[in-house]
N, C-alpha and C positions, 0 to 999 in steps of 0.2 A: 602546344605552343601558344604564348595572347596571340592574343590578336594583331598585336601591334609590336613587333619590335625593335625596341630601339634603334635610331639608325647609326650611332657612332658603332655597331657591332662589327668587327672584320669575323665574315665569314669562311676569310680563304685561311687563317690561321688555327690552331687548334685553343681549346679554353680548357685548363686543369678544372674548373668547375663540371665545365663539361663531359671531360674524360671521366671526370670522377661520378658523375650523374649516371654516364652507360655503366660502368661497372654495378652500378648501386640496380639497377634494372629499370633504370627512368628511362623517359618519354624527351628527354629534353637536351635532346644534342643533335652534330650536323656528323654529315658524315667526313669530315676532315678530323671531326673529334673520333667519330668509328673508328675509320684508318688509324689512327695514334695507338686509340684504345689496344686495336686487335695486335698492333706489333711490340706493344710493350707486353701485351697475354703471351703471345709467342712466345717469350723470353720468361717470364714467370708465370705459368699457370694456375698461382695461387693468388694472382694480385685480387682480382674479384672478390676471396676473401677476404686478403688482408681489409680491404676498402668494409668490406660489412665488419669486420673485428673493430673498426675506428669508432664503424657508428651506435656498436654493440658496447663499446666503451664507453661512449658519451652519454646515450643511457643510464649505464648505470652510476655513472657521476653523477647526472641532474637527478636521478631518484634518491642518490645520497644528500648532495643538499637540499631536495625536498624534505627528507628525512632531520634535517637539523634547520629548518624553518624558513630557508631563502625561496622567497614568493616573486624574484625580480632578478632577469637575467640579460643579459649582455654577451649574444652570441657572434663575435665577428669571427668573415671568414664563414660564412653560415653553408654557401651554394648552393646548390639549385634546392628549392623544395623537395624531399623524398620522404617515404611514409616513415611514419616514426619520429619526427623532426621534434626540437626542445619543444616547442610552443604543445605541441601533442601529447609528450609526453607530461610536462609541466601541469596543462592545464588538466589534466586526467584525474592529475592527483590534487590540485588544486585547482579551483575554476575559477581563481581571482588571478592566478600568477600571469604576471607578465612577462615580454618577450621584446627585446630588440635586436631584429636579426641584420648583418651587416657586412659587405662582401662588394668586391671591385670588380665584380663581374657581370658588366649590365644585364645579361642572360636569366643570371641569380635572379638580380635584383627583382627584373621586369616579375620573371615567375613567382618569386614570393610574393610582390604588393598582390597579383592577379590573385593568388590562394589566398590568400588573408584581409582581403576583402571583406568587410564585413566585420572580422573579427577585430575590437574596439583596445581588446587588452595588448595588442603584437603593433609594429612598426617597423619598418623596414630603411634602411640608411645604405646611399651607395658612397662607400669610402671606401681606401685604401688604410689599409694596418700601417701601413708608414706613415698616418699622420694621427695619433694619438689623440691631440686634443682636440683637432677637427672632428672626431669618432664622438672624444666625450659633448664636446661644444653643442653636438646636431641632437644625441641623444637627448640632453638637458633639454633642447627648444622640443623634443616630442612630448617631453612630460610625462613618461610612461615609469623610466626609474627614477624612484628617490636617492639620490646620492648619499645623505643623513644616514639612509637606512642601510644593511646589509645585502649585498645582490651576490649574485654568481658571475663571473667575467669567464665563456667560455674560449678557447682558442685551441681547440680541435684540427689538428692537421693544417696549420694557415701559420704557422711560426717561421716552420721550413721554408715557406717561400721566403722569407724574409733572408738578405745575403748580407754574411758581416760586416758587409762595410755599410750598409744604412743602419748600422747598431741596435738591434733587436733588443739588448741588454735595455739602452736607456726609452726604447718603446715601451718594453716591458714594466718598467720604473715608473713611466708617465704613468702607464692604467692604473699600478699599483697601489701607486699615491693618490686615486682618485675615489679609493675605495675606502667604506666606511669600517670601523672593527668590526670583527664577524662575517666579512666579507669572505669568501671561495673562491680559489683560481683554477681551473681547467684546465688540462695541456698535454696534447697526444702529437709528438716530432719522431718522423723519420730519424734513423740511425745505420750508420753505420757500420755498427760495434755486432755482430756475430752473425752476420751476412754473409752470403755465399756469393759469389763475383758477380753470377746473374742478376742477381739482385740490384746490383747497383750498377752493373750496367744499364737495366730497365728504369732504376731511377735516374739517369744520366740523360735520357729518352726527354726526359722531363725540359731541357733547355729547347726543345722544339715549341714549347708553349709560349706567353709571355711572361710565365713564373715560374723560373726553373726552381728545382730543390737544391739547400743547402742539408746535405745528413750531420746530425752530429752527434756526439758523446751523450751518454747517462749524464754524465758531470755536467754538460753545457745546459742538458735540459733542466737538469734542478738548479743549477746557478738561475735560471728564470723566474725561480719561483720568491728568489731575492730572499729576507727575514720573515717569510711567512713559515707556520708550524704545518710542514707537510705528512699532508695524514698519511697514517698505515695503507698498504705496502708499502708506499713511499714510492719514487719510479721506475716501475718496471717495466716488463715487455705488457702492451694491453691487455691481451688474452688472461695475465696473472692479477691484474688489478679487481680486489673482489669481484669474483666470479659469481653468476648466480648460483652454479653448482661445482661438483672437480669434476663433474665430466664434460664442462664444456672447456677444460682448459689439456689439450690434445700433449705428446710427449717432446713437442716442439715449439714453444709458445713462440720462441726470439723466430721463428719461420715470417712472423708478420712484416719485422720489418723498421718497428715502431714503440718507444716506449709512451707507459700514459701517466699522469702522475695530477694529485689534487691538493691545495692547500688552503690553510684559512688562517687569514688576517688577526692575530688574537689581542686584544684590547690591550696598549704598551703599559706599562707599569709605573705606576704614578700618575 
């Protein structure tokens, strides 16, 4: 844990950053996130998976747009530091690429600034996804991405917190627009669609935080992706989103929970 943390933190409440940190096998949670964690396990004992299939997904998206030249990313929705995180992976493969990692959970936040200390090319923003231009606004005064240029806007498991009536759609819109052609968009949302009842009862668990999940459709998740050319597979369950191999993808991929899906911006015509 820093040394120092925040004091607006409530610690009598549970943090989905957090819950989501024990699953990943971090260091960085209370034990009111424990208690959460273990009773939502009870009910699905594959959730610890699913949670590493997320980040096993997100992987290999940023090594896809490393792969087509994006050096500049925009991770909101980041949580707590865990090993493997974009900035790790990113810079592995490129030691220029930068990182702006971004997330409403002072917990996150405190932990990232304290890891990344040091590190000149990452920055860390505590915002909320509900306020788009405030995300872009802050990012801009760090200086870290060039808007002009082509980046990667990731948003990994952080859509669902989002409940339809703060209109996700036109959140969605705002980043979109603020992206240069060539731009990638990122995006792995809980679902509802071939779930087993456990399943969503444990995701229902979730209004115990102060982000509860909203699940939805294949169709809702690709409507996010708005007029951008979504690359092959296009959205599916994670596990199916080029895999490294076919045998990391098991005879139950929809078990997760979640589909994952990536798009880019293509230069409009004219």
């Amino acid at each position: 844990m820093p040394d120092a943390l925040p004091t607006e933190i409530d610690l009598t409440r549970p943090s989905a950053a957090r819950v989501y940190d024990y699953f990943l096998g971090g260091a960085h949670n209370f034990e009111v996130d424990r208690q959460l964690a273990e009773q939502i396990a009870s009910m699905t004992p594959n959730l610890a998976a699913t949670m590493r299939s997320g980040r096993e997904f997100l992987r290999r998206a940023v090594r896809v747009l490393l792969d087509a030249g994006i050096d500049q990313f925009l991770d909101i929705g980041s949580g707590i530091p865990t090993v493997g995180n974009v900035h790790e992976v990113a810079q592995a493969a490129n030691p220029k690429a930068r990182v702006v990692y971004v997330d409403i959970d002072p917990v996150a936040v405190a932990h990232s600034r304290e890891l990344l200390a040091g590190n000149d090319l990452t920055g860390v923003i505590h915002a909320d996804l509900r306020e788009p231009e405030r995300i872009l606004a802050e990012t801009r005064r760090l200086g870290l991405i060039d808007f002009s240029r082509p980046m990667g806007i990731l948003l990994a498991g952080v859509v669902h917190f989002i409940p339809d009536a703060d209109g996700p759609e036109e959140i969605l819109s705002t980043l979109r627009a603020a992206a240069a052609p060539g731009s990638f968009l990122v995006i792995s949302h809980s679902t509802f669609e071939d779930q087993p009842q456990e399943m969503l009862d444990a995701q229902r668990l979730s209004a115990r935080t102060a982000t509860e999940i909203t699940l939805r459709s294949r169709a809702q998740v690709t409507g996010f992706f708005g007029d951008w050319t979504v690359l092959e597979p296009g959205v599916v369950h994670m596990p199916l989103w080029r895999p490294d191999s076919p045998a990391d993808v098991d005879e139950h991929p929809e078990r997760f929970g979640a589909f994952g899906g990536v798009a880019r911006y293509d230069q409009p015509a004219g």
